[in-house]
N, CA, C and O of each residue as an XYZ file, in Angstrom:
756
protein
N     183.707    123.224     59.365
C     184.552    123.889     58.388
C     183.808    125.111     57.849
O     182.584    125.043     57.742
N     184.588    126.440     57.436
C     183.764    127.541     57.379
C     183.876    127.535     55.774
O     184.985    127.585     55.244
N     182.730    127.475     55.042
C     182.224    127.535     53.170
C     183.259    128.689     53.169
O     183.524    129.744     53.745
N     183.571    128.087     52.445
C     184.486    129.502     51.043
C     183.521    130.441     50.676
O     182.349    130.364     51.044
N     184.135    131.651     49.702
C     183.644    132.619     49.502
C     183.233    132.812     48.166
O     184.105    132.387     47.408
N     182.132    133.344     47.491
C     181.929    133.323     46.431
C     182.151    135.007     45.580
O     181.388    135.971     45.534
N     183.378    134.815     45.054
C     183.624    136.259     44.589
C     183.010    136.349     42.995
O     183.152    135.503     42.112
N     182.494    137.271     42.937
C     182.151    137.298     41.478
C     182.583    139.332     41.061
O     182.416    140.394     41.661
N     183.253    138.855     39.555
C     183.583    140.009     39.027
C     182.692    140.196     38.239
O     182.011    139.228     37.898
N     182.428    141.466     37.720
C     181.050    141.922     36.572
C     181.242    143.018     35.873
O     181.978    143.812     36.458
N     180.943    143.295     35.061
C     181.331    144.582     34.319
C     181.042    144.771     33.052
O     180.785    143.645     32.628
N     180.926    145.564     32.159
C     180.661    145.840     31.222
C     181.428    145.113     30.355
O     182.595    144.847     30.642
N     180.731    144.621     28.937
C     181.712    144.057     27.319
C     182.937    144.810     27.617
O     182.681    145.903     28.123
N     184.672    144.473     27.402
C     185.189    145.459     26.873
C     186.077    146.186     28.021
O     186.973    147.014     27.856
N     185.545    145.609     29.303
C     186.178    146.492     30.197
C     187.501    145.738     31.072
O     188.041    146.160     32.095
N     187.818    144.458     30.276
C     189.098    143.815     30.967
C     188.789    142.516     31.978
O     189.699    141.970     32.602
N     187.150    142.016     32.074
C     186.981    141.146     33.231
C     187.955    139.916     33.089
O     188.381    139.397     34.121
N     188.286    139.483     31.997
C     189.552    138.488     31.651
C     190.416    138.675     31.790
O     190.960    137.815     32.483
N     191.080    139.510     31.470
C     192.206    139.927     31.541
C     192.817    139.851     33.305
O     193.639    139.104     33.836
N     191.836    141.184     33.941
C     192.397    140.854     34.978
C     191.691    139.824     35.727
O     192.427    139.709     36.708
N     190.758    139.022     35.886
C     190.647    137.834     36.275
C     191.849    136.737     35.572
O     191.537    135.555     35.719
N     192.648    136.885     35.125
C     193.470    135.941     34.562
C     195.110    136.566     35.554
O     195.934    135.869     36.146
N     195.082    137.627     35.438
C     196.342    138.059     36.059
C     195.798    137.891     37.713
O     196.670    137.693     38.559
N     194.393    137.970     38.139
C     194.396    137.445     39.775
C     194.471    136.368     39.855
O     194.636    136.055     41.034
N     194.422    135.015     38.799
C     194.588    133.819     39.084
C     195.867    133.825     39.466
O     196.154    133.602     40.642
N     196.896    134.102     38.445
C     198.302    134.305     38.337
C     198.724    134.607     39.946
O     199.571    133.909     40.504
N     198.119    135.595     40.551
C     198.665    135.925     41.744
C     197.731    135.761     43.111
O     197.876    136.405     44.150
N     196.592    134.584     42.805
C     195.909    134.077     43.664
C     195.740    132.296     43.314
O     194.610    131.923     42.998
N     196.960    131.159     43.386
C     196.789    130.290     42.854
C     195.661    129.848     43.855
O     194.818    129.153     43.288
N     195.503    129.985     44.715
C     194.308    129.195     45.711
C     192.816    129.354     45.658
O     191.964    128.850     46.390
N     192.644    130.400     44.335
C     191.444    130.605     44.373
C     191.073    129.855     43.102
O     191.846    129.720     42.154
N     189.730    129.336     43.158
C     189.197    128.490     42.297
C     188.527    129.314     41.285
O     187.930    130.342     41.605
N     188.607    128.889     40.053
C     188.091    129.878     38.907
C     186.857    128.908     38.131
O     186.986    127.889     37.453
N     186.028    129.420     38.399
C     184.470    128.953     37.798
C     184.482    129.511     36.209
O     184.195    130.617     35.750
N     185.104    127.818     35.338
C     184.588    128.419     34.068
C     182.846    128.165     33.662
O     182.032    127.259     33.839
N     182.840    129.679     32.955
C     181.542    129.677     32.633
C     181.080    129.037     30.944
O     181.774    129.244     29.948
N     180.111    128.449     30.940
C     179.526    127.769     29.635
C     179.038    129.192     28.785
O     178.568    130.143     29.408
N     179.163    129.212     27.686
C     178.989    129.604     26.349
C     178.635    129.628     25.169
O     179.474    128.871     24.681
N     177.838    130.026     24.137
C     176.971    129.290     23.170
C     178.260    130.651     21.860
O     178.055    130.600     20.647
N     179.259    131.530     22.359
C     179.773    132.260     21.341
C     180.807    131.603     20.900
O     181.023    130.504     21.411
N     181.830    132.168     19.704
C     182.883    131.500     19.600
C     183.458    131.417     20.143
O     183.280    132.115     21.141
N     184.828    130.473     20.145
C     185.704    130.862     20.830
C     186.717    132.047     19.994
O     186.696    132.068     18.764
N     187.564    132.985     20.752
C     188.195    133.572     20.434
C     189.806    133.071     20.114
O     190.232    131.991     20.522
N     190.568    133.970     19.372
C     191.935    133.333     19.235
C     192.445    133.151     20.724
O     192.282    133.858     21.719
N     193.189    131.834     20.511
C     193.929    131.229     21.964
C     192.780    130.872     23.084
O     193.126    130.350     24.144
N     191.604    131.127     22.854
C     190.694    130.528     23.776
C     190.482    128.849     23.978
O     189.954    128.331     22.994
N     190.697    128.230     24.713
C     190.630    126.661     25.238
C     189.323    126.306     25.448
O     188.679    127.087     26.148
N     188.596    125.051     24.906
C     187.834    124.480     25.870
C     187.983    124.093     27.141
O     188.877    123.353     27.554
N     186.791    124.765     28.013
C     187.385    124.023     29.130
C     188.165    124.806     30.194
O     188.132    124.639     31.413
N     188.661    125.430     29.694
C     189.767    126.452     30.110
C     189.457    127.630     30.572
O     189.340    127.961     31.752
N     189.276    128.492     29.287
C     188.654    129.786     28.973
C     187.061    129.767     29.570
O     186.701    130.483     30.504
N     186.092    128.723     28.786
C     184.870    128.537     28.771
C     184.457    127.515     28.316
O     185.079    127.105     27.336
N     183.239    126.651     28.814
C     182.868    125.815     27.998
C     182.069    126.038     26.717
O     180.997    126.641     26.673
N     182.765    125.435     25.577
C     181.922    125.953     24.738
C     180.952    125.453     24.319
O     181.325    124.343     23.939
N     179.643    125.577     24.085
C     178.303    124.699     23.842
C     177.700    125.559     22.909
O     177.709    126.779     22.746
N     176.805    123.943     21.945
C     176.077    124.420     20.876
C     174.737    125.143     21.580
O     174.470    124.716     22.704
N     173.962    126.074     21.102
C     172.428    126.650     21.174
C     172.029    125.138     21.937
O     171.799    124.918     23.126
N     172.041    124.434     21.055
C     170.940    123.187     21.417
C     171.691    122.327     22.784
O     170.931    121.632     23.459
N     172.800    122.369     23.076
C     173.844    121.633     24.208
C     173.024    122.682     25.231
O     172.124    122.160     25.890
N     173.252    124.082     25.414
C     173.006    125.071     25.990
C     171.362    124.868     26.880
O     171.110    124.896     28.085
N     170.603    124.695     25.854
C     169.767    125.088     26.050
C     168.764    123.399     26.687
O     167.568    123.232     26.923
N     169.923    122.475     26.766
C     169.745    121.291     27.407
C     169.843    121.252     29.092
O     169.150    120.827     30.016
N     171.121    121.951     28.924
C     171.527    122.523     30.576
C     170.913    123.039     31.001
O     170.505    122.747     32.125
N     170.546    123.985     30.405
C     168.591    124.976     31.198
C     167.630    124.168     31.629
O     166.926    124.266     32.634
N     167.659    123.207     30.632
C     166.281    122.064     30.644
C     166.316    121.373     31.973
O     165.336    121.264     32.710
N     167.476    120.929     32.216
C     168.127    120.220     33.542
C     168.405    120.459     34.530
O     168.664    119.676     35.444
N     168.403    122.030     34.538
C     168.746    122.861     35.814
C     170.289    122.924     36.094
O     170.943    123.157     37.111
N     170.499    122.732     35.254
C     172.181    122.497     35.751
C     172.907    123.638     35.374
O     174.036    123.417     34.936
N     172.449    125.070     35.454
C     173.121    126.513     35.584
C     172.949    126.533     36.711
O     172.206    125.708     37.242
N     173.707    127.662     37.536
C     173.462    128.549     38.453
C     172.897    129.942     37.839
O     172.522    130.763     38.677
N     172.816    130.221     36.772
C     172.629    131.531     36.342
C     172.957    131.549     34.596
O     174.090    131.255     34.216
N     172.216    131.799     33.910
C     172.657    132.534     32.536
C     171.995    132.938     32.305
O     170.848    132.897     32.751
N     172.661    133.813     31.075
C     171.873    135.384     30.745
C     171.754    134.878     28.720
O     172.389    133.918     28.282
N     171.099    135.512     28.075
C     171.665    136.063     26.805
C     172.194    137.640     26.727
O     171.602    138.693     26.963
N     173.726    137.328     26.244
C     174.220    138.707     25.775
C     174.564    138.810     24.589
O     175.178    137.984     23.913
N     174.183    139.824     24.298
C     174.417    140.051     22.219
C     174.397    138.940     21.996
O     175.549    138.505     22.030
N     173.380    137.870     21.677
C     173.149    137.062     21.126
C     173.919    135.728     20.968
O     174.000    134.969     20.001
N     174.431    135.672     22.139
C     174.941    134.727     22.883
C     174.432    133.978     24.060
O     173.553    134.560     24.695
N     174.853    132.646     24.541
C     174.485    132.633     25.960
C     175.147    132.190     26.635
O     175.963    131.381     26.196
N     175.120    132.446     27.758
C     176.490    132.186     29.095
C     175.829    131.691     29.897
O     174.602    131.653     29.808
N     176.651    131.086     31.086
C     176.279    130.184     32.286
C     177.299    129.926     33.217
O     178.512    129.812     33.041
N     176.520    129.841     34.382
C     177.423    129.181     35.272
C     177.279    127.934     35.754
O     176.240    128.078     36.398
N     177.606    126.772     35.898
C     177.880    125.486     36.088
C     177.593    125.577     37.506
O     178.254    126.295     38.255
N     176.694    124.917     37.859
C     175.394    124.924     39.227
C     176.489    123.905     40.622
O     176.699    124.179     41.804
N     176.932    122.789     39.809
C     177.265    122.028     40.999
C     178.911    122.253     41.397
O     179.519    122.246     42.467
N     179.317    122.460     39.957
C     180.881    123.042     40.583
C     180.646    124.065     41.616
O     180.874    123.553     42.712
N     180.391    124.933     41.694
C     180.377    126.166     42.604
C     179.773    125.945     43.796
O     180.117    126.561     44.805
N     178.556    124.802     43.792
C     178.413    125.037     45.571
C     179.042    123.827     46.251
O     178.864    123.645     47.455
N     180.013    122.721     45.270
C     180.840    121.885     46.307
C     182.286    122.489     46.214
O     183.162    121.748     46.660
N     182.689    123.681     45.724
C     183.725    124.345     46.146
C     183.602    125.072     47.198
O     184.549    125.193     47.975
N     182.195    125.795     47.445
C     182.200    126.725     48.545
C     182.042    125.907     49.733
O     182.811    126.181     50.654
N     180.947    124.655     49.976
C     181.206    123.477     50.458
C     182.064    123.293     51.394
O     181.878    123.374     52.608
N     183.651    122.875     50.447
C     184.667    122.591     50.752
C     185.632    123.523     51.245
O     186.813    123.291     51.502
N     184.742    125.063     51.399
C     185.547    125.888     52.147
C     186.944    126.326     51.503
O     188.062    126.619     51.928
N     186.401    126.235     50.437
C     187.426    127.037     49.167
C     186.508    128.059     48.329
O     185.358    127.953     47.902
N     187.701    129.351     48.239
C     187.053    130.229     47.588
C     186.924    130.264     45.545
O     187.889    130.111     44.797
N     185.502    130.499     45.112
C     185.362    130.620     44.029
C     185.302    131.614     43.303
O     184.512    132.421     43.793
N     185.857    132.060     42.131
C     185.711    133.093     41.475
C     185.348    133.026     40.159
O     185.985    132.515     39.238
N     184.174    133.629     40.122
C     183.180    133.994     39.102
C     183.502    135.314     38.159
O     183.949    136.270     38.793
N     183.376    135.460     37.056
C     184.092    136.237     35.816
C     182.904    136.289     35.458
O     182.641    135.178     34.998
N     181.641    137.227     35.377
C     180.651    137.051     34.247
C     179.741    138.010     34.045
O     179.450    138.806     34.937
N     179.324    138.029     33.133
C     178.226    139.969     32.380
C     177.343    139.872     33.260
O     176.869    138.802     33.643
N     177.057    140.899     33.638
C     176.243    141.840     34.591
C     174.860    141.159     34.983
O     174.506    140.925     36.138
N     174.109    140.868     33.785
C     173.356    139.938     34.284
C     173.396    138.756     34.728
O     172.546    138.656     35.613
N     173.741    138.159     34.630
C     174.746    136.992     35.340
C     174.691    137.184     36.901
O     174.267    136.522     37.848
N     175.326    138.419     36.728
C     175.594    138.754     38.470
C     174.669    139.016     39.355
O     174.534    139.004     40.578
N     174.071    139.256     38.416
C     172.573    139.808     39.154
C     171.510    138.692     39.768
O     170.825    138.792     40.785
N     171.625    137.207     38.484
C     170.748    136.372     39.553
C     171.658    135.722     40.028
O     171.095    135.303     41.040
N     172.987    135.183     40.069
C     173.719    134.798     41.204
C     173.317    135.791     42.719
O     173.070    135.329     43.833
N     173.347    136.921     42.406
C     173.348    137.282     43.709
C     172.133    137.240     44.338
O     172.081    137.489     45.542
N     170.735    136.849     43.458
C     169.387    136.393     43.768
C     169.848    135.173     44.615
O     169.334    135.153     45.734
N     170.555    134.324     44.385
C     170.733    133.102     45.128
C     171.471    132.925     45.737
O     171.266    132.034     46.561
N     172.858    133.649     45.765
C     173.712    133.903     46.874
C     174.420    134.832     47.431
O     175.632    134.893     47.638
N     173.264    135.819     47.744
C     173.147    137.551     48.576
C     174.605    137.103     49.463
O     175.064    138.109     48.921
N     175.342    136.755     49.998
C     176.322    136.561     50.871
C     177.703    136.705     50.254
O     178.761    136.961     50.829
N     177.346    136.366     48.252
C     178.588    136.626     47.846
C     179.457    138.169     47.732
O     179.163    139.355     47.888
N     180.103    137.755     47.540
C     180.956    139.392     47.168
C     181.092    139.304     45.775
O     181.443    138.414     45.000
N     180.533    141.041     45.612
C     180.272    141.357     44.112
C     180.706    142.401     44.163
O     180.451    143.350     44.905
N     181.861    142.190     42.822
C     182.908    143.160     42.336
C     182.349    143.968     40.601
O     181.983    143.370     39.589
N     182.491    145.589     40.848
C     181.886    145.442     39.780
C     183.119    146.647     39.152
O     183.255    147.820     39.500
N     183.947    145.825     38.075
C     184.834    146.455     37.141
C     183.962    147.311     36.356
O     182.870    147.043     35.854
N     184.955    148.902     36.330
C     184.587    150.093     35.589
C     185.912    150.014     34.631
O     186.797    149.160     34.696
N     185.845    150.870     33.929
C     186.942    151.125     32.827
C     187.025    152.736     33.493
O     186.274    153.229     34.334
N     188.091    153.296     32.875
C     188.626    154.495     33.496
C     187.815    155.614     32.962
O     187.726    156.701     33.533
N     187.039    155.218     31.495
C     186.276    156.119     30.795
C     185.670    155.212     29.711
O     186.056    154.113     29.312
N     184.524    156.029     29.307
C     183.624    155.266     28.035
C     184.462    155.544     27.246
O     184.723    154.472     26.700
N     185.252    156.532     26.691
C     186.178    156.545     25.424
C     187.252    155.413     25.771
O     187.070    154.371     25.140
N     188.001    155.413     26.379
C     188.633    153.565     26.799
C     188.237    152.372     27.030
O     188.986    151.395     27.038
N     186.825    152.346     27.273
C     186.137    151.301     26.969
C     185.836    150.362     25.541
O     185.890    149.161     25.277
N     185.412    151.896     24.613
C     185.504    152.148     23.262
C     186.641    151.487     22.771
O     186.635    150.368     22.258
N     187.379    152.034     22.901
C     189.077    151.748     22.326
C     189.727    150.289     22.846
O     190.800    149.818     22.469
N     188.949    149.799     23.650
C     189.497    148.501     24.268
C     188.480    147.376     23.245
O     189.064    146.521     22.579
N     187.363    147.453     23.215
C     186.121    146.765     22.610
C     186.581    147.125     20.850
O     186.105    146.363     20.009
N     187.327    148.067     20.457
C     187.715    147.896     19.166
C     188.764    147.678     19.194
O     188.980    147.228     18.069
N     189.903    147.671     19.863
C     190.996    146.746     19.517
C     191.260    145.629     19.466
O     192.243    145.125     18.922
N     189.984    144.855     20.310
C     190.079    143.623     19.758
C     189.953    143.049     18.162
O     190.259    141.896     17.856
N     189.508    143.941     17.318
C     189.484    143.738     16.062
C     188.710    142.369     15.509
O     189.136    141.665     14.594
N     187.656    142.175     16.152
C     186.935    140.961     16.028
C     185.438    141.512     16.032
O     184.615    140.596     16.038
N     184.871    142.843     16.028
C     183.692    143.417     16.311
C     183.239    143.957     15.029
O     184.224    144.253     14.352
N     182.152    144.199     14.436
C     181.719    145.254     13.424
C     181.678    146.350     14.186
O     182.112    146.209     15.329
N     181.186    147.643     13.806
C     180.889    149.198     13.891
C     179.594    148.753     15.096
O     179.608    148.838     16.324
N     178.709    148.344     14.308
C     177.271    147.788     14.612
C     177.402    146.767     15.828
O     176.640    146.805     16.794
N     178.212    146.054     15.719
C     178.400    145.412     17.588
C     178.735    145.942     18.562
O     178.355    145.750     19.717
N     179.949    147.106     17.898
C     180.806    148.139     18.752
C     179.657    148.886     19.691
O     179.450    148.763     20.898
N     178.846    149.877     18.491
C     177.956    150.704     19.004
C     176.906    150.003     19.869
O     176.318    150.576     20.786
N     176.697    148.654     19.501
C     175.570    148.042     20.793
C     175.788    147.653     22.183
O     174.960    147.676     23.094
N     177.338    147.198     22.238
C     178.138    146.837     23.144
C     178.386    148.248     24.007
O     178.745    148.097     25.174
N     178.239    149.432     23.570
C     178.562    150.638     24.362
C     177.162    151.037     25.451
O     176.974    151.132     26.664
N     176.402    151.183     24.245
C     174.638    151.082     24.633
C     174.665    150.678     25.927
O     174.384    151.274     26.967
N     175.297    148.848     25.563
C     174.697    147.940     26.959
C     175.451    148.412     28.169
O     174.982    148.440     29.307
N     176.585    148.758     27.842
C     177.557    149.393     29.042
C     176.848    149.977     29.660
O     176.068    149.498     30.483
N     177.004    151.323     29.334
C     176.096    152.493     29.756
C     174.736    151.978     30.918
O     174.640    152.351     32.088
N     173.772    151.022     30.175
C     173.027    150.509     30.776
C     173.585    149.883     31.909
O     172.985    150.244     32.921
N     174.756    148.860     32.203
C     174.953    147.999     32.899
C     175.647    148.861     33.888
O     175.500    148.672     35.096
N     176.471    149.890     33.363
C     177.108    150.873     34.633
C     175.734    151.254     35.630
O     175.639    150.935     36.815
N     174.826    151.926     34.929
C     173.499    151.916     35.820
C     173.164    151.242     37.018
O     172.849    151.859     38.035
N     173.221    149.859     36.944
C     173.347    148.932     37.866
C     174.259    148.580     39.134
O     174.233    147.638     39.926
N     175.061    149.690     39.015
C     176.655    149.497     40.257
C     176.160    149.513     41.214
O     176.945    149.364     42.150
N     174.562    149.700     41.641
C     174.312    150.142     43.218
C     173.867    148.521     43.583
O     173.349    148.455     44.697
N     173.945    147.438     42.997
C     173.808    145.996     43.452
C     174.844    145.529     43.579
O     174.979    144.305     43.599
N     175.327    145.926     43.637
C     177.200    145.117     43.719
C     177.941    146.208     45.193
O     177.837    147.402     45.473
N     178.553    145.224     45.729
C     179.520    145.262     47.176
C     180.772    146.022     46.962
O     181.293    146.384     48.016
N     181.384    146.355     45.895
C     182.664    147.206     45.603
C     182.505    147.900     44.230
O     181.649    147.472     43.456
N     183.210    148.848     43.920
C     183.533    149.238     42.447
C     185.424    148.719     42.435
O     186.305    148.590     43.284
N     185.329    148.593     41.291
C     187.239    148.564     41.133
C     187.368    149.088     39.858
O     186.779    148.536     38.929
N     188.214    150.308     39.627
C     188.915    150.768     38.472
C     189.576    149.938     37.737
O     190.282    149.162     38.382
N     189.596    149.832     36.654
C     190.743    149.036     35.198
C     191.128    150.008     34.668
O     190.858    150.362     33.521
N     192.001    150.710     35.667
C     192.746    151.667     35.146
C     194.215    150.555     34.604
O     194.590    150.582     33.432
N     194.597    150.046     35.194
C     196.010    149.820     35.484
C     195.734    147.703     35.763
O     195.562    147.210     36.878
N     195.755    147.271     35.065
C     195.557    145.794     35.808
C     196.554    145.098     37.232
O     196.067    144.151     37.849
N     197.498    145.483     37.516
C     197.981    145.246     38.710
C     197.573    145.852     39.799
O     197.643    145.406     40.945
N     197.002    147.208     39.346
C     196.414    148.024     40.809
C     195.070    147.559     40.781
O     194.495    147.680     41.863
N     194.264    146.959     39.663
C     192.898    146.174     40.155
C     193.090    145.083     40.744
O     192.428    144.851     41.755
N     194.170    144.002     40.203
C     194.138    143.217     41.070
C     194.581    143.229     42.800
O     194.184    142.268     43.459
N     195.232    144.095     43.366
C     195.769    144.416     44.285
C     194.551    145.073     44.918
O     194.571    145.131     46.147
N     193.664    145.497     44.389
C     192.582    145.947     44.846
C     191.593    144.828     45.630
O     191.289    144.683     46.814
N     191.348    144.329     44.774
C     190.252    143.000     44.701
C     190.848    142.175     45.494
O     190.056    141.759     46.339
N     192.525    141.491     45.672
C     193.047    140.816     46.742
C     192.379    141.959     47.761
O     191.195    141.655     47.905
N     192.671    143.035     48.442
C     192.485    144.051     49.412
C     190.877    143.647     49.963
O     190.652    143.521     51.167
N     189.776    143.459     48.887
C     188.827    143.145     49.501
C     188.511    141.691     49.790
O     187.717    141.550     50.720
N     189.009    140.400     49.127
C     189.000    139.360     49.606
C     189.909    139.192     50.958
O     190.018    138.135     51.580
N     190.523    140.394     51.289
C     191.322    139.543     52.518
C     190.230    140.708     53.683
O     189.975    140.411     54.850
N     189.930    141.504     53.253
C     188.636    142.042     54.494
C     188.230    141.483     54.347
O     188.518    140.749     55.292
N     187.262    140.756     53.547
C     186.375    139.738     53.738
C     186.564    138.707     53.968
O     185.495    138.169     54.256
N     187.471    137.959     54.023
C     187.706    137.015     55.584
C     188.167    137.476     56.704
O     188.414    136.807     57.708
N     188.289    138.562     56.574
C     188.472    138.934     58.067
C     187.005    139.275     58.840
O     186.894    139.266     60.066
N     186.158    139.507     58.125
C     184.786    139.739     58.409
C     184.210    139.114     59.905
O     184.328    137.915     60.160
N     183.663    139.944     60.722
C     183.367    139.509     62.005
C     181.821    138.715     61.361
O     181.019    139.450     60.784
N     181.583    137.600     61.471
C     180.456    137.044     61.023
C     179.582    135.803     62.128
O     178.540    135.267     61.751
């Protein structure tokens, strides 16, 4: 049986990785969505479980102890993860997984699995980036301005990642990103 594929999206605070990872579920029911663990709040309408797992500092930092990430980072003073054994008995099973997660994140996933495909969401401009990261209306001035910082920095990084995709438009990213999951099974390998 040929392992599934491990897609991972990445991108800057602010630039839509939910959003349209939520509208490619919508129009990719077959692909498996790797929720990632979390030490932030949850946001309005966010689910345990669902959205993310949510874990205390000290839950968090148990899972490290145990090895049981594939990868987490601290971002703005948070911490994220990816759940180690879900993801390699999906690929396993020759089903594809999709990974949603900040830049660093992506970076040691792809330390451990160079074979995945890495998608790395841009926003159409730093002033829309801006305007997206404050309309959520859940940020201070002072998070805003750090969250731009890290962008900037993390755009830096596009030359480790396998595609760029615009968030100009969320149906033409997702139509995008289907476009490269279906070359990439077509892949002569």
């Amino acid at each position: 049986m040929a392992k599934g594929l491990l897609i991972v999206l990445s991108g800057p605070s602010g630039v839509g990785k939910g959003t349209v990872g939520s509208a490619l579920r919508k129009r990719l029911p077959e692909l498996t969505y790797s929720v990632s663990a979390t030490t932030r709040q949850p946001r309005q309408g966010e689910e345990n479980g669902v959205n993310y797992f949510f874990k205390t500092k000290e839950q968090f930092l148990d899972m490290i102890e145990k090895d049981e990430l594939l990868e987490y980072a601290e971002y703005v003073g948070n911490y994220y993860g990816t759940p180690r054994d879900f993801v390699e008995q999906t690929i396993e099973q020759g089903n594809d997984i999709f990974l949603e997660i900040e830049v660093q994140g992506a970076l040691k996933v792809k330390e451990k699995f160079p074979e995945g495909i890495f998608i790395f969401l841009l926003p159409p401009s730093l002033d829309e980036l801006k305007d997206r990261i404050r309309g959520r209306g859940t940020e201070t001035q002072a998070t805003i301005d750090h969250r731009m910082s890290v962008a900037v920095d993390e755009m830096n990084l596009l030359q480790h990642y396998d595609y760029a995709v615009v968030n100009d438009e969320i149906d033409l990213a997702c139509k995008r990103i289907e476009s490269i999951i279906i070359a990439e099974h077509c892949k002569v390998r």
